[in-house]
C-alpha positions as CSV (number, residue, x, y, z in Angstrom):
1,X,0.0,0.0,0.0
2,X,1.6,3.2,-1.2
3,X,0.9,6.5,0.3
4,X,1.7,8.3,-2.9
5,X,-1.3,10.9,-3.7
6,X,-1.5,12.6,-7.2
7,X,-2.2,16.0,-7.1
8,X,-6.4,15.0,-8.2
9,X,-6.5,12.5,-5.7
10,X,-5.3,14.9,-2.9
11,X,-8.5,17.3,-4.3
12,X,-11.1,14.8,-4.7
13,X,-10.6,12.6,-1.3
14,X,-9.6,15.8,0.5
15,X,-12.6,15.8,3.1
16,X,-11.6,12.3,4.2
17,X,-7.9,13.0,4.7
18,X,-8.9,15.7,7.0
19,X,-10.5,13.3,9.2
20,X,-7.9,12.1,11.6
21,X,-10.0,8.5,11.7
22,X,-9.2,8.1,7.8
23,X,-6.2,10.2,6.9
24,X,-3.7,9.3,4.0
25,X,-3.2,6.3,5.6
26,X,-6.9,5.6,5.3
27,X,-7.1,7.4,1.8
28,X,-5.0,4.4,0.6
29,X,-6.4,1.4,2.7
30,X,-9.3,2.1,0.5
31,X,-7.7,2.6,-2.5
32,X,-6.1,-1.0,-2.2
33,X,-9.5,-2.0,-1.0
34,X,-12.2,-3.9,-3.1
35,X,-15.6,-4.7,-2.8
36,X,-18.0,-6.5,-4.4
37,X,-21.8,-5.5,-4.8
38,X,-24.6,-8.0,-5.7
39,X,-27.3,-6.2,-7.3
40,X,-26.8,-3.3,-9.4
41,X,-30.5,-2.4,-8.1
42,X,-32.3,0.1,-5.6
43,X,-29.0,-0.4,-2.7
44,X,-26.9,-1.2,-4.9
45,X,-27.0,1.8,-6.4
46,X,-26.6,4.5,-3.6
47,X,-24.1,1.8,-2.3
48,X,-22.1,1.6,-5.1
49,X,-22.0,5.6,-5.7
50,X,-21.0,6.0,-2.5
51,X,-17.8,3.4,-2.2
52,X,-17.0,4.3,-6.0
53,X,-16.7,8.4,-4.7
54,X,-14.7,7.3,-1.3
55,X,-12.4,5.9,-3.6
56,X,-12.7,2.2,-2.9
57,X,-10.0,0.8,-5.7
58,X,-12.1,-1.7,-7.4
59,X,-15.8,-2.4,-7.4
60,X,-17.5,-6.0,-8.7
61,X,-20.8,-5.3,-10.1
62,X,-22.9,-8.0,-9.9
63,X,-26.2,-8.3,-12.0
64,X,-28.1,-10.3,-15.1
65,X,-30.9,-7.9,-15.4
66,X,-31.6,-5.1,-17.9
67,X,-32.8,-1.3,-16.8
68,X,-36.8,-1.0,-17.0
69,X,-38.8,2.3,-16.5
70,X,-40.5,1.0,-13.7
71,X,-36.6,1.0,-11.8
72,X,-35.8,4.3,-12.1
73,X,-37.6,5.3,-9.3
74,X,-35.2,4.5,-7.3
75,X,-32.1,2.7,-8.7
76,X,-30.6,5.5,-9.1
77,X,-27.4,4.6,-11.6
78,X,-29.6,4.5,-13.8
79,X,-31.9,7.1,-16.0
80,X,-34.0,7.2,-19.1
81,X,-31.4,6.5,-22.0
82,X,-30.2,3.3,-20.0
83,X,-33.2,1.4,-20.2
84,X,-33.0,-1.8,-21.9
85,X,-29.3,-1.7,-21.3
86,X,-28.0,-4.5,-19.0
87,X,-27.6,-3.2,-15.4
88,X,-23.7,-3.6,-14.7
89,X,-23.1,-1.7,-18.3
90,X,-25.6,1.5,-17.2
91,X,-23.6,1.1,-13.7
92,X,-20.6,1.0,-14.9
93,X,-20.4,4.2,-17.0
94,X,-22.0,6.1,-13.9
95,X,-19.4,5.0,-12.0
96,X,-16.8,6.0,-14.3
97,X,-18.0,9.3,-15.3
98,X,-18.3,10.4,-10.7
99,X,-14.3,8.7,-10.4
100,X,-12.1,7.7,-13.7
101,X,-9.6,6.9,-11.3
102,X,-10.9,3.3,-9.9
103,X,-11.5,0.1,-11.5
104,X,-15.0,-1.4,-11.8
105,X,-15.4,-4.8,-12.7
106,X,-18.9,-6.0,-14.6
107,X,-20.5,-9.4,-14.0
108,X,-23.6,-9.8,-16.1
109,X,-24.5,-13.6,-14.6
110,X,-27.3,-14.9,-11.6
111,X,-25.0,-16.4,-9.3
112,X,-25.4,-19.8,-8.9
113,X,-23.8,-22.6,-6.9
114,X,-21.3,-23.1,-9.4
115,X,-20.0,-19.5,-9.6
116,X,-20.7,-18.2,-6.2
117,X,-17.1,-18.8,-5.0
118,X,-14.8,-18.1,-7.3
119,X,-16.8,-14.3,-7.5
120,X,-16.4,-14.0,-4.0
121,X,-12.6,-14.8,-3.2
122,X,-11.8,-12.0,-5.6
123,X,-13.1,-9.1,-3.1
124,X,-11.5,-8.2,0.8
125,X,-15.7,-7.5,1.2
126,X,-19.4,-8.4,-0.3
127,X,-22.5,-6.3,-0.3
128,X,-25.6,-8.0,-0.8
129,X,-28.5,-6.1,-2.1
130,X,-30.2,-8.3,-3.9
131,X,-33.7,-9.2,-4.4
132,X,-34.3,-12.8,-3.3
133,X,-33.4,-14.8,-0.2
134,X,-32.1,-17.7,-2.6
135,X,-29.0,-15.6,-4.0
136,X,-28.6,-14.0,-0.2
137,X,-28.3,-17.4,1.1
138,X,-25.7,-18.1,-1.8
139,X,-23.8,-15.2,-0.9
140,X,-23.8,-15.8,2.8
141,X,-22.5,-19.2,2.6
142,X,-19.7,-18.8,0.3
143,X,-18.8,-14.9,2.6
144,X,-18.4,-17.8,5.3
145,X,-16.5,-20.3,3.7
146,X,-13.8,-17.4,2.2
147,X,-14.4,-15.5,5.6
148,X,-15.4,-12.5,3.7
149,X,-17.2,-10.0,5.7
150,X,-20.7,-9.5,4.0
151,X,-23.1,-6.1,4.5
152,X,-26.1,-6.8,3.9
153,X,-28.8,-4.6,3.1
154,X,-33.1,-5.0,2.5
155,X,-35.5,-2.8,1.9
156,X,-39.6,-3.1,1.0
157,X,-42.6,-0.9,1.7
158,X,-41.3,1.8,3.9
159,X,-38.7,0.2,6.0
160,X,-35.2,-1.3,5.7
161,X,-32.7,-3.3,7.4
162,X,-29.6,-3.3,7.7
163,X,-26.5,-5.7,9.6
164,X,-22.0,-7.3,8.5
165,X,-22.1,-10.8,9.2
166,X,-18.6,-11.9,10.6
167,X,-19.8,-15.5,11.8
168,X,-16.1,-16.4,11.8
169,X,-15.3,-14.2,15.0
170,X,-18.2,-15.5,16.9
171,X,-21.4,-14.1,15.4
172,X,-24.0,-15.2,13.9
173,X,-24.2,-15.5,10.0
174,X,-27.5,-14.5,7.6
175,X,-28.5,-18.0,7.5
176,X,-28.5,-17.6,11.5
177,X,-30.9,-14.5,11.3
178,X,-33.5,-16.4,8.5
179,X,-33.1,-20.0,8.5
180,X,-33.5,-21.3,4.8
181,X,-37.1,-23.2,4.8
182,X,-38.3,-25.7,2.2
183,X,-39.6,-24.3,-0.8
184,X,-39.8,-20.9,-2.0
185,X,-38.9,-18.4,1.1
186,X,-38.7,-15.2,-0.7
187,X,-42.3,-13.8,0.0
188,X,-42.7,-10.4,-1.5
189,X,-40.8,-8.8,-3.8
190,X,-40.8,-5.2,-4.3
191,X,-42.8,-5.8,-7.8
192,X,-45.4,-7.2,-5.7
193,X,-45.6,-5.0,-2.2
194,X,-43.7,-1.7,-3.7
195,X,-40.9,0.3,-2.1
196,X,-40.8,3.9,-1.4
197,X,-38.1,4.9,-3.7
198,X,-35.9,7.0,-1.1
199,X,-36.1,4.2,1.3
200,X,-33.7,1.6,-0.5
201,X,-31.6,5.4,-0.7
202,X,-31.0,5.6,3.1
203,X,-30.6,1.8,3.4
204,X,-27.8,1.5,0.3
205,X,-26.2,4.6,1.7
206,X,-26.3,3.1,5.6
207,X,-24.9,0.0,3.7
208,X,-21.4,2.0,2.3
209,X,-21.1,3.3,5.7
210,X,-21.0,0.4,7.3
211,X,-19.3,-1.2,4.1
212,X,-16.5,1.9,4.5
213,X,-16.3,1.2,8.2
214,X,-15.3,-2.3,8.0
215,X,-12.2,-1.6,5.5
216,X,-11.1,0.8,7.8
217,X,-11.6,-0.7,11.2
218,X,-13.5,2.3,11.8
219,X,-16.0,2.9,14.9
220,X,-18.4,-0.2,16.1
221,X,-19.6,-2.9,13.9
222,X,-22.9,-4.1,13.3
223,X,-21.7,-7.4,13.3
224,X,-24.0,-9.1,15.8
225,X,-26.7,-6.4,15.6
226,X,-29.5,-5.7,12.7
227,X,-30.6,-2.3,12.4
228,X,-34.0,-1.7,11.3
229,X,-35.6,1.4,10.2
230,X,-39.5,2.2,10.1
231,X,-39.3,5.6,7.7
232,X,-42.8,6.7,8.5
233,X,-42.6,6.5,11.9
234,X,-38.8,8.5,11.4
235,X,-37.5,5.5,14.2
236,X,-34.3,3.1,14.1
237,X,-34.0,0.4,16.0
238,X,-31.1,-1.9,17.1
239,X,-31.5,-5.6,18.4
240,X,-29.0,-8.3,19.2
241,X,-28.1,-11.1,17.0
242,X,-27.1,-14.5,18.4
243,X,-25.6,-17.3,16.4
244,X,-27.6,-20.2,15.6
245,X,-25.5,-23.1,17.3
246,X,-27.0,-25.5,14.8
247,X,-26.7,-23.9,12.0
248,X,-25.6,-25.5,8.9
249,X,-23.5,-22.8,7.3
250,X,-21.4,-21.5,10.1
251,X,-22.4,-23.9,13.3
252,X,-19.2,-25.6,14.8
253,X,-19.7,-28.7,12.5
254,X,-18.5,-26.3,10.1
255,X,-15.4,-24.8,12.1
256,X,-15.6,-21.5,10.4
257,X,-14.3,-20.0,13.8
258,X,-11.5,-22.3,13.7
């Protein structure tokens, strides 16, 4: 990790290297840092904005969908002349245009069992915004098995929530939180119960904080906690998470802590 600024990047990350908690040093942590985002959708979109201005080095877009006019209402790397373009394309010029400097990487595939893995070794860090608890519990169980911290991020109606699974250091993992259930699990999807577009905004933007936080051993984790947030009542609340002893992805059968 070199602490060798050009003269742009002093200019453009300038806010954070006044921070004492980031700093140069912090500047280029993120700069060596990458991160991988699963859903180029309504959080993955604030999220992605917001680790590709910080200056996160490289950024894994990963999506199979195309933009529709019904997503621009909140997926917000995206706008009129991208629609019918394939998500990580439309995402990927965004991204470019707000910071040349970084290096965004485009995976235009549904993740499956067979590709899971090899996707997820390539990143220090996952964020999971997708739309279905099939791919989250894909996501979850290969974040374990690389011990790869994973922020995860939902939103529907008009509230969100929000945790980092570490289940490797003692906590519980996503699979610990929504046990996988015969059959299909995913309930409603925002096509079906709606989503008030500046929700998935606050909950993709809480997700690069927490996302940012985690590369720089900054302040305290949600790892072990979910945050939830009811916009119309304005309230967040935090609860505890406990690990599932018999769990199947991370229980001790599975020595991840090992």
């Amino acid at each position: 990790m070199t602490l060798d600024f050009t003269e742009n990047e002093i200019q453009r990350y300038s806010r954070h290297i006044l921070l004492p908690e980031v700093g140069g040093t912090g500047q280029a942590a993120l700069r060596a840092a990458s991160v991988l985002i699963v859903g180029a959708g309504g959080l993955g979109s604030p999220a992605a904005l917001y680790l590709a201005a910080a200056g996160v080095g490289r950024i894994g877009l990963v999506d199979d969908d195309v933009v529709e006019l019904s997503n621009l209402q909140r997926q917000i790397l995206h706008d009129t002349a991208t629609v019918g373009h394939r998500k990580v394309e439309s995402a990927k010029s965004r991204l470019t245009a707000l910071n040349p400097d970084i290096q965004i990487d485009t995976w235009p595939v549904r993740l499956s069992p067979d590709t899971v893995d090899e996707l997820v070794s390539q990143y220090d860090l996952v964020c999971d915004g997708c739309d279905n608890f099939s791919t989250r519990y894909l996501v979850n169980a290969a974040c374990v098995r690389a011990r790869k911290p994973l922020v995860s991020a939902a939103a529907q109606r008009f509230g969100g929530q929000l945790s980092t699974f570490r289940p490797w250091q003692g906590g519980p993992c996503y699979h610990c939180l929504y046990p996988q259930t015969d059959g299909e699990a995913d309930g409603l999807s925002c096509s079906d119960a709606g989503v008030f577009g500046a929700v998935t905004g606050v909950m993709g933007t809480l997700q690069a904080t927490e996302a940012l936080k985690e590369l720089l051993g900054l302040g305290t984790s949600l790892a072990g906690r979910l945050l939830m947030w009811d916009a119309l009542s304005s309230r967040f609340t935090t609860i505890a998470l406990h690990r599932d002893p018999t769990c199947p992805v991370c229980g001790p059968e599975q020595d991840v802590c090992a």
